[in-house]
C-alpha positions as CSV (number, residue, x, y, z in Angstrom):
1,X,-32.2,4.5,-26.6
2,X,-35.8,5.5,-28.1
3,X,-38.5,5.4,-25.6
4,X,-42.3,6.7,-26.6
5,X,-45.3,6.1,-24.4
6,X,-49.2,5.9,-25.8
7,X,-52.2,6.9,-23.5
8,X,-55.4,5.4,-24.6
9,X,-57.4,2.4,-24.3
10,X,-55.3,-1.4,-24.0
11,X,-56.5,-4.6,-24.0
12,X,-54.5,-8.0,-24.9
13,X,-54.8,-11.7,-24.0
14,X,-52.5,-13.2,-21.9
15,X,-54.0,-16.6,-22.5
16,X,-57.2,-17.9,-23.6
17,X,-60.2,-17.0,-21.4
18,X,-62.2,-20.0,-22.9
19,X,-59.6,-21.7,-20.6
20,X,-58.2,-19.7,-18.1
21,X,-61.3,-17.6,-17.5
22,X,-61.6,-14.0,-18.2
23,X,-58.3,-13.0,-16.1
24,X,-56.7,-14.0,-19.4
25,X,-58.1,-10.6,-20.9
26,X,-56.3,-7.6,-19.6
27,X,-58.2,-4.2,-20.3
28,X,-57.2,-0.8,-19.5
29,X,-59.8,1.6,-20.2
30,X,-57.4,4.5,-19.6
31,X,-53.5,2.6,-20.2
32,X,-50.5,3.2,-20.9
33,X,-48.1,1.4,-23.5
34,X,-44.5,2.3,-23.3
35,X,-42.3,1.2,-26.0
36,X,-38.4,1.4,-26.1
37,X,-36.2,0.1,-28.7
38,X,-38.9,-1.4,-30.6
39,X,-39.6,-3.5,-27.5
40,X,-42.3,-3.2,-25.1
41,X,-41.3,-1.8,-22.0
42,X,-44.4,-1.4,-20.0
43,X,-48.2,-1.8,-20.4
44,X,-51.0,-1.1,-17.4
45,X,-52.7,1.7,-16.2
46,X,-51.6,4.9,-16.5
47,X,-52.3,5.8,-13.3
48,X,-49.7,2.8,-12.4
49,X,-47.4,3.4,-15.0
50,X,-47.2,7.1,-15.5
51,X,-45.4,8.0,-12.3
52,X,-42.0,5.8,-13.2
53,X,-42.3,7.5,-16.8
54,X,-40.3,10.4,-16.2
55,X,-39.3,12.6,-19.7
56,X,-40.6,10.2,-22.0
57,X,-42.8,11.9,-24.1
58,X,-47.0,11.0,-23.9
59,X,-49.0,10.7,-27.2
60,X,-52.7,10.8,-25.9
61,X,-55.2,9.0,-27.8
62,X,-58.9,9.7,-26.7
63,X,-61.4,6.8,-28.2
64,X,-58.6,4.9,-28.7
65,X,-58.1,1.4,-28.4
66,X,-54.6,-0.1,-28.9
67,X,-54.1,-4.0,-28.9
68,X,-51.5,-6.5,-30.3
69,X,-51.4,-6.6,-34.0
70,X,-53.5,-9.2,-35.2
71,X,-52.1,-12.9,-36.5
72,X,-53.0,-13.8,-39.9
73,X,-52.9,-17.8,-39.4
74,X,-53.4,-19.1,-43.1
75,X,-53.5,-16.7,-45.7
76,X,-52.7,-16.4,-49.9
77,X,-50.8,-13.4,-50.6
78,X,-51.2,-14.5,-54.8
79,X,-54.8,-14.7,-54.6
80,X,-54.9,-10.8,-53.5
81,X,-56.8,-10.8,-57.3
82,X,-59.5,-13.5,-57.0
83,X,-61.0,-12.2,-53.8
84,X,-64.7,-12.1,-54.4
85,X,-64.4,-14.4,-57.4
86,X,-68.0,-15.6,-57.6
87,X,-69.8,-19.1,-57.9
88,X,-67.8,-22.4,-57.8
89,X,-66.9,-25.0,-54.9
90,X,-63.4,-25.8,-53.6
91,X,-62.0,-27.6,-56.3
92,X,-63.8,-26.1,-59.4
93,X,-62.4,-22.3,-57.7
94,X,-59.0,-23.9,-57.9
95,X,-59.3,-24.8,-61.5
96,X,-61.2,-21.3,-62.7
97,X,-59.9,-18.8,-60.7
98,X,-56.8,-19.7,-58.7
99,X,-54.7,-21.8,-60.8
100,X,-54.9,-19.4,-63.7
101,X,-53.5,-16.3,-61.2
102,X,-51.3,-18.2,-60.3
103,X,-49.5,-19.1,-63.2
104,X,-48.4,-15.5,-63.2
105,X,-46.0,-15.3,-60.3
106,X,-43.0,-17.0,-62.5
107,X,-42.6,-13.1,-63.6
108,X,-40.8,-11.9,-60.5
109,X,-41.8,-8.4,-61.7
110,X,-45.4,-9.7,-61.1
111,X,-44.4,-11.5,-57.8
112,X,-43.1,-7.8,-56.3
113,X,-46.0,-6.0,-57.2
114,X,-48.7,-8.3,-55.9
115,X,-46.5,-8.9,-52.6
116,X,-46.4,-4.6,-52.2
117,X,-50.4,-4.6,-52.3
118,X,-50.8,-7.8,-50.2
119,X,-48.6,-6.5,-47.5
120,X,-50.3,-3.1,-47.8
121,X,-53.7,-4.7,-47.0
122,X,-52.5,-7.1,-43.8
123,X,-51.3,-3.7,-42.3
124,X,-54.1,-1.5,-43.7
125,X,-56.4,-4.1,-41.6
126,X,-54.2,-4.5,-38.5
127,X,-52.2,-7.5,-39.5
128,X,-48.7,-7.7,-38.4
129,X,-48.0,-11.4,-38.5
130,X,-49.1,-13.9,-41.0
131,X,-48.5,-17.2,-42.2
132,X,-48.9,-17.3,-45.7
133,X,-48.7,-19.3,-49.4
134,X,-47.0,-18.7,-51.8
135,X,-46.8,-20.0,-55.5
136,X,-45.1,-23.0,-56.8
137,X,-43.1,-20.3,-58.5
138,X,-39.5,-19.8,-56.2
139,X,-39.6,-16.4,-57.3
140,X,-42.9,-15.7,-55.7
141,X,-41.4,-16.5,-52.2
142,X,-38.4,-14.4,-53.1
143,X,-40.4,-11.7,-53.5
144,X,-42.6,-11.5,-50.5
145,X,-39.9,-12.5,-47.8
146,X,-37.9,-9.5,-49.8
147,X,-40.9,-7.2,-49.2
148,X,-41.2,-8.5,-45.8
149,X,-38.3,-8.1,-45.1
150,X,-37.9,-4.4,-46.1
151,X,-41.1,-3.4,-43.4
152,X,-39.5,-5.6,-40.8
153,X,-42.4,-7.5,-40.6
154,X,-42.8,-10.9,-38.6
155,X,-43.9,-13.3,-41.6
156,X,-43.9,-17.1,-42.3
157,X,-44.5,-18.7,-45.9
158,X,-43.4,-20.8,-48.1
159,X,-43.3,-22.0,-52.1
160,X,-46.1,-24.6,-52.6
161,X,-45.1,-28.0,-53.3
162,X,-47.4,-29.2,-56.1
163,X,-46.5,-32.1,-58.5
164,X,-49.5,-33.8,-60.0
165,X,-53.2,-32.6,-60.3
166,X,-52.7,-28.9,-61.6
167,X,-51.6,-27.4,-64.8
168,X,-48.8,-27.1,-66.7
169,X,-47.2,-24.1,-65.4
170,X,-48.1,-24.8,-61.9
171,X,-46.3,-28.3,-60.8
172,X,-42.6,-29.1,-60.1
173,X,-41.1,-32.2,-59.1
174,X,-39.7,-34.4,-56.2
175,X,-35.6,-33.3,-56.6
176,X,-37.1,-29.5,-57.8
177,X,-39.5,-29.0,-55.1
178,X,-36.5,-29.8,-52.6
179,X,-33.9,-27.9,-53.9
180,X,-36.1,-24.6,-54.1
181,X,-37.4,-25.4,-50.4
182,X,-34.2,-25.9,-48.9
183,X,-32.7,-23.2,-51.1
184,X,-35.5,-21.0,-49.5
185,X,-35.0,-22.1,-45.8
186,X,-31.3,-21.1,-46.0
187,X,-31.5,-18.0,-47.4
188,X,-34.9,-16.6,-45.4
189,X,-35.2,-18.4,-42.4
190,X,-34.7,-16.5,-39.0
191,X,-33.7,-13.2,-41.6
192,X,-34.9,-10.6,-40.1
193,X,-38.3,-11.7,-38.5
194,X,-39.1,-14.1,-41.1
195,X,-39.5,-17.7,-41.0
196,X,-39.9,-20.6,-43.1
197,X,-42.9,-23.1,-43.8
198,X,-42.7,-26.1,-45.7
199,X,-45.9,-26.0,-47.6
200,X,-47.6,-29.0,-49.6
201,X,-50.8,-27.4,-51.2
202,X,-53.0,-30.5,-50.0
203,X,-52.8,-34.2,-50.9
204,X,-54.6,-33.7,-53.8
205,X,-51.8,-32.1,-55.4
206,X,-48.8,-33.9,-54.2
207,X,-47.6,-37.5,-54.4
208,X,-46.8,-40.0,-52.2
209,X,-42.8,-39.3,-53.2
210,X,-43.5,-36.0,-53.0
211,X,-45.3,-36.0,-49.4
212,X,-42.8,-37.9,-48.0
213,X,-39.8,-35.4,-49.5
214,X,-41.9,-32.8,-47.4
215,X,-41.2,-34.6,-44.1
216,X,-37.5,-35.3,-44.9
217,X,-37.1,-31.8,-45.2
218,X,-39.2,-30.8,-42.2
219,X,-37.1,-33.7,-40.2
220,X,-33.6,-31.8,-41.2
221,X,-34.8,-28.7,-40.3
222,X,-37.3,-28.9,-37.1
223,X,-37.5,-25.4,-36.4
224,X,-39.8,-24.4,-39.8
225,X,-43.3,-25.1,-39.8
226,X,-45.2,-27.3,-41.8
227,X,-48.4,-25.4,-43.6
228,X,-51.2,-27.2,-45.6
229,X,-54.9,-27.6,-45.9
230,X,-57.1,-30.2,-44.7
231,X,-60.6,-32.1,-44.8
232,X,-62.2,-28.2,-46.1
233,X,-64.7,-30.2,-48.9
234,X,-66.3,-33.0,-49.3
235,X,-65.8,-33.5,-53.5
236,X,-61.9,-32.5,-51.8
237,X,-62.0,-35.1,-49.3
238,X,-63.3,-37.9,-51.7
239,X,-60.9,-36.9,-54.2
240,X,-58.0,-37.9,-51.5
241,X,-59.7,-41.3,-50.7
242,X,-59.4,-42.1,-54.0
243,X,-55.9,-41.0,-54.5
244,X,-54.4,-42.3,-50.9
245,X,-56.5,-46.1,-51.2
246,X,-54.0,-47.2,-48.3
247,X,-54.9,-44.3,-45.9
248,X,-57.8,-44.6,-43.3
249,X,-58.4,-40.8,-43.6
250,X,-57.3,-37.6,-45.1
251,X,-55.0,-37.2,-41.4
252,X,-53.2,-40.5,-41.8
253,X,-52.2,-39.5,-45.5
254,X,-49.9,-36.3,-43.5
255,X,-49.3,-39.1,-40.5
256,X,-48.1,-41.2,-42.8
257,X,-44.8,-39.0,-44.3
258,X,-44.4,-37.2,-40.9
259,X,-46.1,-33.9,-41.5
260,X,-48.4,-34.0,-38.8
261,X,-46.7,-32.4,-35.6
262,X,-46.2,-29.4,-33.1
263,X,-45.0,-27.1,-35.7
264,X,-48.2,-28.4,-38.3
265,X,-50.7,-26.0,-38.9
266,X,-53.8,-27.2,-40.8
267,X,-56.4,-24.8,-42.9
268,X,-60.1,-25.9,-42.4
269,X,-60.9,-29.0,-41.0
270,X,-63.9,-28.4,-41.4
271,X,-65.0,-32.4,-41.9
272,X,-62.4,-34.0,-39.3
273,X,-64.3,-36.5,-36.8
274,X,-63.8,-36.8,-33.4
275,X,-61.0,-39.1,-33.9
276,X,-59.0,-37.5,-36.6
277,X,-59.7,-34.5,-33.8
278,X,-58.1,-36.2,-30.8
279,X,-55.0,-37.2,-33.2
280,X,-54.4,-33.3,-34.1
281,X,-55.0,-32.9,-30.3
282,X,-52.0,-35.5,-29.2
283,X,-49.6,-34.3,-32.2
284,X,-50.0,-30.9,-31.0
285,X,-50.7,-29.5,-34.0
286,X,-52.6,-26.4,-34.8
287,X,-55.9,-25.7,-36.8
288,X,-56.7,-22.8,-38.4
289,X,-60.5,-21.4,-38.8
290,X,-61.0,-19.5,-42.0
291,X,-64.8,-18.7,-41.7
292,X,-65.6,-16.5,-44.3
293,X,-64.0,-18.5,-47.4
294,X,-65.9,-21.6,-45.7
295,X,-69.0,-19.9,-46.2
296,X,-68.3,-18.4,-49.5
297,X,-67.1,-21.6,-51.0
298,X,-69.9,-23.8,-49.3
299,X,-67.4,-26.1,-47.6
300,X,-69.7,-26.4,-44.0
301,X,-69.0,-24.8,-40.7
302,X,-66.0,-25.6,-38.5
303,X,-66.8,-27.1,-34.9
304,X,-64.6,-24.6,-32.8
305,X,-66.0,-25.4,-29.5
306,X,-65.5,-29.4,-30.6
307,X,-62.0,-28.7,-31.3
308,X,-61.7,-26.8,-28.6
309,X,-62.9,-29.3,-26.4
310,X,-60.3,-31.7,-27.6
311,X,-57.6,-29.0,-26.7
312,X,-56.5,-27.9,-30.4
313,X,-54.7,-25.1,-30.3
314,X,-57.1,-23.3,-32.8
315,X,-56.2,-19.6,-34.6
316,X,-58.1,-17.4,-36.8
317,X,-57.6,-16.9,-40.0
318,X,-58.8,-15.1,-43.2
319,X,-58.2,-17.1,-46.0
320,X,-57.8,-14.2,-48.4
321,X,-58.7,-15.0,-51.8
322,X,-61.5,-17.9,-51.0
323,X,-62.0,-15.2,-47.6
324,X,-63.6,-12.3,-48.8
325,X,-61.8,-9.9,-46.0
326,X,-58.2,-9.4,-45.1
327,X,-59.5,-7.9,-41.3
328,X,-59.6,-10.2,-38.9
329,X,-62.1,-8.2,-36.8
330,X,-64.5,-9.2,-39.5
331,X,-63.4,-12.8,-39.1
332,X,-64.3,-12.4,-35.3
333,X,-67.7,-11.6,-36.7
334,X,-68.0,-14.3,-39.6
335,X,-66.5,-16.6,-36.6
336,X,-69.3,-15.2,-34.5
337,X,-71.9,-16.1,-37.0
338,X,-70.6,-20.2,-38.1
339,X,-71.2,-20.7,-33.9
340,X,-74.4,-19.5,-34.3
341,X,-75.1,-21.8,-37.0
342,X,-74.7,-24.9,-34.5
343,X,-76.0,-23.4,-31.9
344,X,-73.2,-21.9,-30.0
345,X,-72.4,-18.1,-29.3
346,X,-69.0,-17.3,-29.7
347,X,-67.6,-15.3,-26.7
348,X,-66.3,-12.1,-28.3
349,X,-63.1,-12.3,-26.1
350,X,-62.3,-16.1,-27.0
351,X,-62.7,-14.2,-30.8
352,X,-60.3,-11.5,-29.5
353,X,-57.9,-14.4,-28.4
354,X,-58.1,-16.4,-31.5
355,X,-57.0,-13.5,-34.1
356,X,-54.2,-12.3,-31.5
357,X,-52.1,-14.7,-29.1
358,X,-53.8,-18.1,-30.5
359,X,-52.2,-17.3,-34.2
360,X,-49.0,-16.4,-32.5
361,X,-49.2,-19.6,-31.0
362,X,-49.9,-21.7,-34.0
363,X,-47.0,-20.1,-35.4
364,X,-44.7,-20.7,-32.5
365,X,-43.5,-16.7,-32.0
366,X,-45.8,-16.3,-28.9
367,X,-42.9,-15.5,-27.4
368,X,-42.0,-12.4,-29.5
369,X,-45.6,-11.0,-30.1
370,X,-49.4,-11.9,-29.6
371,X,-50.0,-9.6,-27.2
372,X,-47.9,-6.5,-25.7
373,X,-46.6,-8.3,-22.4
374,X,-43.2,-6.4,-21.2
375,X,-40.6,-7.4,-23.2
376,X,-42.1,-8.5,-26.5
377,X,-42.0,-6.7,-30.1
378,X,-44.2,-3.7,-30.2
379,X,-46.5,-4.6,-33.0
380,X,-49.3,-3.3,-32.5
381,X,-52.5,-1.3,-33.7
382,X,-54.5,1.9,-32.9
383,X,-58.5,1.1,-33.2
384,X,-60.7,4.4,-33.4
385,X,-63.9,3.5,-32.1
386,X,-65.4,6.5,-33.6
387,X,-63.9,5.7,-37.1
388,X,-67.4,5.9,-38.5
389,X,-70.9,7.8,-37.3
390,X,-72.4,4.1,-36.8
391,X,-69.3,2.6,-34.8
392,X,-69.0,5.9,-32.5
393,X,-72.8,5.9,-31.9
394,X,-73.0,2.7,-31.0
395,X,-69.2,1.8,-29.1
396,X,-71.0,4.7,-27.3
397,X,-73.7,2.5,-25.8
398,X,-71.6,-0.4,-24.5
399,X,-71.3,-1.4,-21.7
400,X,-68.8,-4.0,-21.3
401,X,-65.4,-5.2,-23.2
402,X,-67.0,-8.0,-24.4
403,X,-69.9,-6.4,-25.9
404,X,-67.7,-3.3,-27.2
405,X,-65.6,-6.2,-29.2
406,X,-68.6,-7.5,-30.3
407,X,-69.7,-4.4,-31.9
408,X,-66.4,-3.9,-33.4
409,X,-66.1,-7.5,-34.8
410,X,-69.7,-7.3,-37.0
411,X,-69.4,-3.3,-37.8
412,X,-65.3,-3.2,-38.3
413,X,-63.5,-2.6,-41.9
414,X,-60.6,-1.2,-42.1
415,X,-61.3,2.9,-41.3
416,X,-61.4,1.4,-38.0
417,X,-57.7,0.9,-38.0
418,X,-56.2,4.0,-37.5
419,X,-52.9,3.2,-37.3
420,X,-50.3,0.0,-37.4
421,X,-47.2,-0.1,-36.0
422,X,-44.3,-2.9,-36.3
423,X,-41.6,-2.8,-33.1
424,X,-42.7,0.5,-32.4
425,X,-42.3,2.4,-36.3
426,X,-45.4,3.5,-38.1
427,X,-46.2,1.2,-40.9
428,X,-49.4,2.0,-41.9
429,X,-51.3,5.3,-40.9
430,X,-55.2,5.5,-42.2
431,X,-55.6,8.2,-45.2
432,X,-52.1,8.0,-45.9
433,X,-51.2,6.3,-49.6
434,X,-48.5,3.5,-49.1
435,X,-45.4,4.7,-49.9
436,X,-43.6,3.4,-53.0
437,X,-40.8,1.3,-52.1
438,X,-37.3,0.5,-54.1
């Protein structure tokens, strides 16, 4: 048995405090995380918890804050070389920027490389959990579950399903899409810590054959998740009206082949009314809010406290390459700022929430992390609040966890992760190069 205990700062959600008030919100200025067996064991004050320590030996951390690892809820690990690719909409971005990278992941070769440096920069930022596209390519999931796989990392993704409205290169077909997706599901799902998604890229790029393939497959295995975008542009949302005649709205397209459900989770819906709102609400599927590639690709701001209000389960997310960060502290911050936009202030520890426990949520693994209740995976970071002159002098001058958060959320990058661990081993230590793996 391995048993290590960390005195510093600890803070998690145990639910969401937009909800449940701020009791949700645990925060020990001086705590106390032990973890044994890659497990936590206990997590309080250390005035509480020290006594039944015994011999387990005490790493103190001074200006320290640890909390959960952070939960990546829609993400591109082949875009990791169009981030900050400048000037087009949704659908023009597609065609100049992401299609063309992406036509490169049918070299496996290429596939590893770009899934060492994406992996590298979810941890370098915090992120331990993520739920992620792939390419079209097969090989391009092979290689990230691999890479996964070999940190021990909790990861979902999938191979896109894409047979009409891209290039050549970049589409397969009804019987091929299947037989790489359920070839996928049998030989990475619940491996390791990984799981599965079966991911249509959006309507626009799959056909009616191919959407409904999608839900056979989800319907034969109804423990994967189904992971897609939805209503992010307008030229994107026309473009499905035009394609789906028969549909009432880009929602009923997914109703329609049986992709909308409690395992769903939807990028953007950004544009979804209050109907199309209340039907994500009943389905019990999730939403996740990419704010920064909605900004930088003009699609509009997301109404989080109208889906909210409708009782979405909604998770941050980064959106990395349209996003132009892979922290999600940042994203608390962009989030922060789309609020302020429609006139509503974002509480820093419903932010705090969304990029923790609400992701694990969305991906159905709340139960193994999302925050570091007794008994869960230790994945988790170490925050130094005095990472940089700015960010010490002014963490300094809080004086509350909410407006601490706050500072960290608009001033953070990643120096201000110090370290990252995953069920309790160091995977990423600041100033340290990634080490190359076989």
């Amino acid at each position: 048995m391995s048993r290590k205990a960390y005195r510093a700062g600890l803070l998690h959600a145990l639910d969401d405090p937009s909800r449940a008030g701020p009791d949700a919100i645990a925060y020990h200025p001086d705590g106390l995380l032990v973890v044994e067996d890659g497990h936590v064991a206990a997590f309080g004050a250390y005035a509480d918890v020290a006594p039944a320590l015994k011999d387990a030996p005490v790493e103190h951390l001074p200006g320290r804050l640890i909390a959960p690892g952070f939960v990546d809820a829609h993400v591109h690990y082949p875009q990791v070389d169009v981030i900050a690719a400048w000037g087009a909409q949704l659908l023009d971005w597609l065609q100049a920027h992401t299609f063309p990278t992406e036509q490169a992941f049918a070299d496996r070769g290429h596939a590893d490389a770009v899934a060492q440096v994406f992996l590298d920069q979810l941890l370098a930022n915090g992120t331990t959990s993520a739920l992620a596209f792939c390419t079209v390519h097969r090989t391009s999931a092979e290689a990230l579950f691999e890479a996964a796989l070999a940190r021990n990392m909790r990861l979902m993704a999938g191979k896109v399903l894409m047979d009409r409205n891209a290039p050549e290169g970049l589409t397969d077909t009804v019987r091929t899409g299947r037989a790489d997706t359920e070839a996928l599901i049998r030989a990475w799902h619940g491996r390791g810590r990984l799981g599965y998604a079966v991911t249509p890229r959006f309507a626009v790029t799959s056909s009616d054959a191919q959407l409904a393939m999608a839900g056979e497959v989800l319907a034969a295995h109804p423990d994967v998740l189904l992971h897609t975008h939805m209503s992010e542009n307008a030229a994107e949302i026309a473009e499905v009206g035009r394609l789906f005649p028969q549909d009432r709205d880009y929602l009923a397209v997914y109703e329609r082949h049986g992709l909308v459900g409690r395992r769903s989770v939807f990028a953007h819906c950004v544009h979804c009314d209050e109907e199309a709102m209340e039907r994500l609400a009943k389905a019990g599927a999730s939403v996740a809010f990419c704010p920064s590639s909605n900004l930088l690709l003009g699609s509009g701001l997301f109404g989080l406290k109208r889906a909210c209000a409708h009782g979405i389960n909604v998770a941050l997310a980064t959106d990395v390459g349209g996003g132009g960060s892979f922290s999600l502290l940042n994203m608390m911050g962009e989030a922060y700022k789309v609020g302020q936009l429609q006139g509503d202030s974002l509480d820093p520890l419903h932010a705090f929430y969304l990029a923790t426990l609400a992701g694990a949520r969305a991906l159905h693994i709340d139960g193994r992390v999302g925050n570091l209740a007794p008994g869960k995976e230790a994945d988790f970071v170490v925050l130094d609040l005095g990472a940089t002159p700015l960010l010490a002098r002014r963490t300094a001058r809080t004086r509350t966890l909410a407006e601490m958060l706050f500072v960290l959320a608009v001033l953070a990058d990643d120096r201000l992760v110090e370290r990252t661990y995953l069920m309790g081993a160091l995977a990423h230590q600041r100033g340290l190069a990634a080490q190359p793996r076989a």
